[in-house]
C-alpha positions, 0 to 999 in steps of 0.5 A: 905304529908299523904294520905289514901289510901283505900285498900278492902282486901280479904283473903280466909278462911282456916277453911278446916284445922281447928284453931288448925293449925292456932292458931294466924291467925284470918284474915285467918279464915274468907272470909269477906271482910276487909275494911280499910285504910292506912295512910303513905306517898305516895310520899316517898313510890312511890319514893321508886320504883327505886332501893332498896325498904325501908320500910316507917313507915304506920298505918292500920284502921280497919274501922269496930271498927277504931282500928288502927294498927302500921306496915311498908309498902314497895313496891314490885314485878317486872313488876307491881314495874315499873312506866312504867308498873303499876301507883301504884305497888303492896306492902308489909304491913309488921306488927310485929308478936310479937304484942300481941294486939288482932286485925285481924292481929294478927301473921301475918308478911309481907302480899302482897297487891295487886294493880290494875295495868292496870284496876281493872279487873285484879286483880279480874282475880288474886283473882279467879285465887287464890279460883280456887287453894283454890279448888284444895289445901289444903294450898292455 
């Protein structure tokens, strides 16, 4: 069973270092909001929760021009992995770095989506946590 799973991604910008440092990371250069969807099976990715994670066979869709983006997903973490702790756990999206088609992933490798786990409030504490370190680091 496909089920979509709408994911808004936040990422900061890292214009303080400048393009040149970043050459292949357009996601990075921006603070917009990413809207999009992920197409994968859902039950095969959460039965993979126990043991050893695998990755399953995803698809991205921008919703901003529906490009679509083939990558792999994979759950991980610890506590948040466990079905006793989190309904849904945080996961990798994994894209392949050698792609050369142009869209807002490009070079990117393995990039950690986080999930709500008790509440949503949660993982927007996390996300400020994340512009207070922006702050006090260069490279955050």
């Amino acid at each position: 069973m496909k089920i979509k799973l709408l994911a808004l991604l936040i990422f900061n910008g890292l214009q303080s270092l400048g393009q040149e440092h970043l050459p292949h990371a357009p996601l990075f250069m921006s603070e917009d909001t990413l809207v999009m969807s992920i197409n994968t099976d859902m039950r095969s990715l959460l039965k993979s929760r126990v043991g050893e994670a695998h990755n399953h066979d995803g698809l991205v869709t921008l919703k901003e021009d529906n490009s679509e983006i083939e990558m792999k997903l994979r759950v991980r973490g610890n506590f948040r992995r466990s079905g006793e702790n989190c309904s849904f756990p945080p996961i990798y999206l994994d894209f392949d770095k050698d792609d050369k088609e142009e869209h807002d992933f490009l070079g990117q490798n393995k990039i950690k989506l986080v999930t709500p786990c008790k509440s949503d409030k949660y993982v927007l504490r996390e996300f400020m946590v994340y512009k207070i370190f922006n702050l006090l680091a260069i490279v955050s």
